[in-house]
C-alpha positions as CSV (number, residue, x, y, z in Angstrom):
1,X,3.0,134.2,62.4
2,X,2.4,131.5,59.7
3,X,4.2,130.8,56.2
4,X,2.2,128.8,54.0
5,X,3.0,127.5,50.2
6,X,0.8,125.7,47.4
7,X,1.5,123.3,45.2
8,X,2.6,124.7,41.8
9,X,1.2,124.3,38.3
10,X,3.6,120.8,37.8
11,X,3.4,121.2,33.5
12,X,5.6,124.5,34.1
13,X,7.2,124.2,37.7
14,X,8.1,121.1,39.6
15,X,10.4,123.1,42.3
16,X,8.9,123.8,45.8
17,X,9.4,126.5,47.8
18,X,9.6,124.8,51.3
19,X,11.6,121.7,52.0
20,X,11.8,119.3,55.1
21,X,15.0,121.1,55.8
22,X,14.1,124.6,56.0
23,X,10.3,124.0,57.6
24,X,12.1,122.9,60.3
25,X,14.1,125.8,60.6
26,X,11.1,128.3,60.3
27,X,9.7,126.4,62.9
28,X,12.9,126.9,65.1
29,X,12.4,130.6,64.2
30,X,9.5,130.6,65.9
31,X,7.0,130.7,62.8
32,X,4.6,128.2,61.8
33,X,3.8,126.6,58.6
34,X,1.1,125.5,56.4
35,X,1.3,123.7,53.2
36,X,-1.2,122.0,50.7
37,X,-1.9,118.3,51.0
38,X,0.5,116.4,48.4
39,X,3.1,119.6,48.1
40,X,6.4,117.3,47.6
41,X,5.3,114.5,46.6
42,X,6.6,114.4,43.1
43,X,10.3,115.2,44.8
44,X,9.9,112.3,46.9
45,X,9.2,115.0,50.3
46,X,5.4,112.9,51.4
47,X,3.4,114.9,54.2
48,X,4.3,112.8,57.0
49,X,7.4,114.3,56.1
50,X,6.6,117.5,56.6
51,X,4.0,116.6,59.5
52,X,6.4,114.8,61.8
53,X,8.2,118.0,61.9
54,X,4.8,119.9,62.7
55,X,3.9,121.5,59.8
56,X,0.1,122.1,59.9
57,X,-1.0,120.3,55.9
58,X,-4.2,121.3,54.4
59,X,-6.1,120.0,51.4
60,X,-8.3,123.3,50.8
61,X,-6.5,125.8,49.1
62,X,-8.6,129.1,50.4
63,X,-8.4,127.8,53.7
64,X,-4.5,127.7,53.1
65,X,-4.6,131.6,52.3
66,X,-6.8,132.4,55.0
67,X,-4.6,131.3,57.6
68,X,-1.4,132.9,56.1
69,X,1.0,135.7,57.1
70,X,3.3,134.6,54.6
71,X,3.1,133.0,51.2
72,X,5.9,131.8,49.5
73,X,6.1,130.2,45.8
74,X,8.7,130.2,42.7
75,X,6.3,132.9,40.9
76,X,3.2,134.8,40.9
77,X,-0.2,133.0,41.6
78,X,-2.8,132.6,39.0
79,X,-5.4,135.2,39.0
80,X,-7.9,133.0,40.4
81,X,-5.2,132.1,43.4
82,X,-4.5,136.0,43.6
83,X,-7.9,136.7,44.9
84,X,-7.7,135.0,48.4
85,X,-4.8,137.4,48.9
86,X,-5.8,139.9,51.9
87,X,-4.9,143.2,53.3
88,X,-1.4,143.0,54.7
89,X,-0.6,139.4,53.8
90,X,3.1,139.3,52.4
91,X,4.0,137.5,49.2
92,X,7.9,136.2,48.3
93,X,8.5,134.8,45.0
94,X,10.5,135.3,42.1
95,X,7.5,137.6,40.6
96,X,8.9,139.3,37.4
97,X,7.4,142.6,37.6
98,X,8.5,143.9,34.3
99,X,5.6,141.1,33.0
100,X,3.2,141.1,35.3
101,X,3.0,145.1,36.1
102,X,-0.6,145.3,36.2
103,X,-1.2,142.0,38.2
104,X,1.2,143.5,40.9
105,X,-0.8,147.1,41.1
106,X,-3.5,145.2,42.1
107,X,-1.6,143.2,44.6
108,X,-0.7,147.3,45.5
109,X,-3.7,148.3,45.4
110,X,-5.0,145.5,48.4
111,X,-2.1,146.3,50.4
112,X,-0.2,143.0,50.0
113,X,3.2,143.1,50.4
114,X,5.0,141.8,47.6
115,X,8.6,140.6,47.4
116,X,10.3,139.6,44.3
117,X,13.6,137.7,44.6
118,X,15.3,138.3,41.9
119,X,15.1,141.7,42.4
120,X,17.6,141.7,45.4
121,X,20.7,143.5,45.5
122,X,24.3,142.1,44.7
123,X,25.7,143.1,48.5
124,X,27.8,140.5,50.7
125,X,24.6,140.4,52.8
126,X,22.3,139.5,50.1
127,X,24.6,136.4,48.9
128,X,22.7,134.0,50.5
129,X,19.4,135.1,49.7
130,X,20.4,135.4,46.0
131,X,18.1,133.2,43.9
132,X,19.0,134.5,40.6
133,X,22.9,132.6,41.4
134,X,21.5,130.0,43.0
135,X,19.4,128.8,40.4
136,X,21.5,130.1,37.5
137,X,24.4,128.3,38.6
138,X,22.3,124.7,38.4
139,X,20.9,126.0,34.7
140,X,24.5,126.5,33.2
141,X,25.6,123.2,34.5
142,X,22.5,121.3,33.5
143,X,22.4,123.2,30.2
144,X,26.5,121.9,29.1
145,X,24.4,118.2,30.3
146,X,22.4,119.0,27.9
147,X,24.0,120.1,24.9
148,X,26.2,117.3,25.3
149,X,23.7,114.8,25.1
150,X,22.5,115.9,22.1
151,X,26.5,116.3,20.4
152,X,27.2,112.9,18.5
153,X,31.4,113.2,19.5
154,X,33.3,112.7,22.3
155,X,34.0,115.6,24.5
156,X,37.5,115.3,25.9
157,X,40.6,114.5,23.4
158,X,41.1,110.7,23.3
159,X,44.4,109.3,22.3
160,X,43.7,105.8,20.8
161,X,45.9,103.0,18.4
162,X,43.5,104.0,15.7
163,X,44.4,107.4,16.3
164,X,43.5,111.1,18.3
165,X,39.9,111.9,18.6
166,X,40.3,115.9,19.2
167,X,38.4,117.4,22.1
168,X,34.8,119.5,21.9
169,X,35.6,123.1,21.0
170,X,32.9,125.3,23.5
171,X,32.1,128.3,23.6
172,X,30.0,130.2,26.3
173,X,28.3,133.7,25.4
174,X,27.5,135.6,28.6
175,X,29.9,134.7,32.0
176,X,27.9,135.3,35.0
177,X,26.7,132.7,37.4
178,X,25.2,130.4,34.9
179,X,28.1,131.2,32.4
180,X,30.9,130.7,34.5
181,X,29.3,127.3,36.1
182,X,28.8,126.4,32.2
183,X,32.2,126.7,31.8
184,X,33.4,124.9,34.9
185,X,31.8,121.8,34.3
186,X,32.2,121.6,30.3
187,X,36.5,122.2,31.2
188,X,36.0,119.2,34.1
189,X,34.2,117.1,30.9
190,X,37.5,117.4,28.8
191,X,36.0,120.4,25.9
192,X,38.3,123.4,25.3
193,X,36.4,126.2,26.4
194,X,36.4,129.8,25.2
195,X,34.3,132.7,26.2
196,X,33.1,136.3,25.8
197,X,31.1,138.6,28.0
198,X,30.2,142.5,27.7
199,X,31.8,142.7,30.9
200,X,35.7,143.0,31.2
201,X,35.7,142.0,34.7
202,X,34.7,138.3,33.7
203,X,37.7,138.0,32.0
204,X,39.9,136.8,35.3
205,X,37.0,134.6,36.1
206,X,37.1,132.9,33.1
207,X,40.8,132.5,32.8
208,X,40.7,130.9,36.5
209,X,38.2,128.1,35.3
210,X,40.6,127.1,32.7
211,X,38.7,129.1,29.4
212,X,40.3,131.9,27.3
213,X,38.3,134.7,27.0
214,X,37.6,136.7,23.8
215,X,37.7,140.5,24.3
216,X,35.6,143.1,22.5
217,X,37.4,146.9,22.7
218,X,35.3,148.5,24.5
219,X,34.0,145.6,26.6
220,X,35.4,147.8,29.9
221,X,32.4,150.5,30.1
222,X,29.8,147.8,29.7
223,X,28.5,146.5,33.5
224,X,26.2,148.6,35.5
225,X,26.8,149.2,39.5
226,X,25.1,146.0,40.1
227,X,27.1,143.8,37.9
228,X,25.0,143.7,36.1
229,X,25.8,143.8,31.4
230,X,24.4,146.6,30.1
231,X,22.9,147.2,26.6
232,X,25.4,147.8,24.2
233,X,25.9,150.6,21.5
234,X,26.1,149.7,18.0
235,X,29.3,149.8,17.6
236,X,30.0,148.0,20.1
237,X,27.4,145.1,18.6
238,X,29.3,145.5,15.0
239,X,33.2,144.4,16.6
240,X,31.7,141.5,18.6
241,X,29.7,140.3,15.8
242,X,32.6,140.1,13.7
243,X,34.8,138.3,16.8
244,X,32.0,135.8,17.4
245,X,31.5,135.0,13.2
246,X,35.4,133.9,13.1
247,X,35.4,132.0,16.4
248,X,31.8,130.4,15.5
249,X,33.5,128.2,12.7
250,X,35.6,126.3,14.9
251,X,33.1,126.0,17.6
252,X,30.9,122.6,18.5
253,X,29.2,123.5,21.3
254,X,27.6,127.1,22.4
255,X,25.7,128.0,25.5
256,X,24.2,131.1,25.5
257,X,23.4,133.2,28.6
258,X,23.2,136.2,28.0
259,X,20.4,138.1,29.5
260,X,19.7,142.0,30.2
261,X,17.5,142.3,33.5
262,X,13.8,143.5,32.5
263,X,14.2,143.4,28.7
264,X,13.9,140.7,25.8
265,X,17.0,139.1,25.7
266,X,19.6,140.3,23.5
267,X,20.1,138.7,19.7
268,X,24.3,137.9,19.6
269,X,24.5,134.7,17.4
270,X,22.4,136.4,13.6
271,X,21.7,133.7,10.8
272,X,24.8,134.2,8.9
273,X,26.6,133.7,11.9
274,X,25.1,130.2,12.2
275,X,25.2,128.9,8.6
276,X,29.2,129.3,8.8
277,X,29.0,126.9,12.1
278,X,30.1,123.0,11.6
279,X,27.0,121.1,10.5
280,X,26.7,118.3,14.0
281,X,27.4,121.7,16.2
282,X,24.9,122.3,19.1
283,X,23.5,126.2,20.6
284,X,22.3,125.7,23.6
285,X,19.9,129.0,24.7
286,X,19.5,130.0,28.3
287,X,18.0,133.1,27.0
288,X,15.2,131.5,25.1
289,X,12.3,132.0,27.8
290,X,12.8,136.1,27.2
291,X,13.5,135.8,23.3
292,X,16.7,134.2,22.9
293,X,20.2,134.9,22.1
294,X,19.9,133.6,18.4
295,X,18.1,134.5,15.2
296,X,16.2,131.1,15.7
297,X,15.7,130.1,19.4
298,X,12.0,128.5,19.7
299,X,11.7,127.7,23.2
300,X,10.9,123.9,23.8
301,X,11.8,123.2,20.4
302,X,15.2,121.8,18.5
303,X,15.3,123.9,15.3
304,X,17.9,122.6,12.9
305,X,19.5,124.8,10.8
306,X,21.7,123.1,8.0
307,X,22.9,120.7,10.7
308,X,23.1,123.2,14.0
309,X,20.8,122.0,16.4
310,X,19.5,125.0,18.4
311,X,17.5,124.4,21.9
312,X,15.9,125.8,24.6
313,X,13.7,125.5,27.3
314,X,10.6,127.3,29.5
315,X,12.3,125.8,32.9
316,X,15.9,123.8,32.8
317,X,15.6,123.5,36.3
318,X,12.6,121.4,35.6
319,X,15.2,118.8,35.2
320,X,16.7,118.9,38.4
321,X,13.6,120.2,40.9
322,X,15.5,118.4,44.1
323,X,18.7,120.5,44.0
324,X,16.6,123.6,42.6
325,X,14.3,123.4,45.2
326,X,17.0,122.8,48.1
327,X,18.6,126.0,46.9
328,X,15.7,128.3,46.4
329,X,14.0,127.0,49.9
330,X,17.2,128.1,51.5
331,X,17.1,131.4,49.9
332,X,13.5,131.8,50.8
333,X,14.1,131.2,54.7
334,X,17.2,133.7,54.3
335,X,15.6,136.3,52.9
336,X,11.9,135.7,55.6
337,X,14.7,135.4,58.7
338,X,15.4,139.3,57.4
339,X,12.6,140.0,57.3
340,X,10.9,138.5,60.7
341,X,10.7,140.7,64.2
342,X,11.8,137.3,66.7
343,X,11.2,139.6,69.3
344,X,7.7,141.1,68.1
345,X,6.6,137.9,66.7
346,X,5.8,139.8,63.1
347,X,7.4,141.1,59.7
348,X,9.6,144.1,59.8
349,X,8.8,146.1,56.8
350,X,12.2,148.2,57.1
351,X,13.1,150.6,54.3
352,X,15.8,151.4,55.4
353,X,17.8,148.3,54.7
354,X,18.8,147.6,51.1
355,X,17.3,144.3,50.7
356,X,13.9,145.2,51.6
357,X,13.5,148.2,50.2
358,X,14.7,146.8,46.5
359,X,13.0,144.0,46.7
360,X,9.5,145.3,48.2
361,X,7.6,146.2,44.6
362,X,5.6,149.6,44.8
């Protein structure tokens, strides 16, 4: 049994899928590994490396595929990469299928098994598989970094001879994993932190990292069985646009993340909303790579709207591939140990446990 990886288009992804650390470990498990000459490089990982721990490196990239059981990346391969896939092989990534149905049906249709991550369930034996947390929770730290790079005021209240410098007012839109690490590390920075989320159940969260949450009516009935926000009625949208429009004019800081899984990311923060912000305010956009939670979000661009800088980016976690990568490898070998027969020395394609079966795209 053999679990092999390629090096990744670097312009759009820097993070790796197998590190020192857990090649090790799937050797311990009994399974061996391939990777392409000059995988982690760029994050410092060189192939002796990887070869003093006896992991096989290859420069060809077909031969790579040839040899594989397994083939584990961050996404799904290029066309071009896609055709070395054979019958049976088994492919783990995070692999969007809502854009890339047809691309998948092939992968169907030559009877590879294809696994995509982010598709896993929220169950106490999933946690540690769970790349959607473990990579959101990086992106709502890095993207409070961020914002506050780009904010020309302190952050925390400073009391000085000259006089009081009053502390960043943020606010974060959306409190799940990214949302909730957003507002941990913008509280430890000094910033007052509010909040607001669909989902009432955030609203202990919150309150236990220090923010105060603002609460739509309504905002009870509004998470699916996974935990999941659900896409809210009109109504709904009409009371939390006119919360967000009073809070917005004291606010300095916003990060949005709100997302709803397999559609274009909900629109919260409208134009008028925006020109009644502070001119020197900051909106930073999780949401941008699926559309963005403002009227203006360009992704890779700062758009300036009468003073409000709004960002967003194709990859945050561009910005910190070590820690990404350590985290997703991790999840990687979790979810492969599931899935692996020790016994039978093969992959265990077993319906009848959750995290397969949800996770296995047919």
């Amino acid at each position: 049994m053999r679990l092999v990886s390629i090096l990744e288009n670097h312009n759009i992804e820097k993070r790796i899928s197998v590190t020192p650390e857990t090649a090790k470990k799937f050797i311990s498990l009994g399974i061996e590994v391939s990777l392409q000459e000059g995988y982690g490089n760029h994050l410092g990982f060189d192939d002796k490396n990887f070869r003093d721990l006896g992991v096989e490196i290859i420069k060809d990239e077909k031969d790579i595929f040839n040899k594989a059981d397994i083939i584990a990346q961050l996404g799904l391969l290029p066309n071009e990469k896609l055709s070395y896939l054979k019958n049976n092989q088994s492919l783990i990534g995070v692999l969007n299928p809502f854009l890339n149905r047809e691309k998948i049906d092939e992968l169907i249709k030559k009877k590879i098994n294809s696994f995509s991550l982010e598709l896993l369930p929220r169950i106490t034996r999933a946690q540690s598989m769970d790349v959607l947390s473990s990579q959101a929770n990086l992106a709502g730290y890095k993207a409070v970094i961020e914002s506050f790079s780009h904010f020309e005021k302190a952050i925390p209240m400073m009391m000085t001879a000259a006089g009081t410098v009053p502390a960043a007012k943020v606010l974060v839109v959306g409190a799940g994993v990214a949302g909730l690490q957003a507002i941990a590390t913008a509280k430890r920075m000094g910033a007052i932190v509010f909040a607001t989320d669909v989902r009432m159940a955030s609203k202990e969260q919150v309150e236990s990292l220090g923010g105060k949450f603002l609460s739509v009516d309504g905002s009870e009935n509004l998470e699916t069985e996974g935990g999941y926000a659900k896409e809210t009625s009109d109504e709904f949208k009409k009371k939390q646009e006119e919360l967000l429009a009073e809070t917005l004019k004291k606010i300095d800081i916003v990060i949005c993340t709100a997302l709803i899984p397999g559609k274009k990311a909900p629109v919260i923060i409208k134009e008028n909303m925006i020109k009644n912000m502070q001119p020197g305010s900051i909106i930073y956009d999780l949401a941008a790579i699926q559309g963005g939670n403002t009227a203006f979000t360009e992704v890779d661009k700062i758009i300036d709207k009468e003073g409000v800088k709004i960002m967003g980016e194709t990859n945050i976690l561009n910005k910190l591939p070590i820690s990404a990568s350590n985290l997703y490898a991790k999840n990687v070998f979790n979810f492969v140990s599931n899935l692996f027969d020790k016994e039978k020395n093969k992959i265990n394609i077993n319906l009848e446990d959750e995290i397969i079966e949800k996770t296995l795209l047919k």
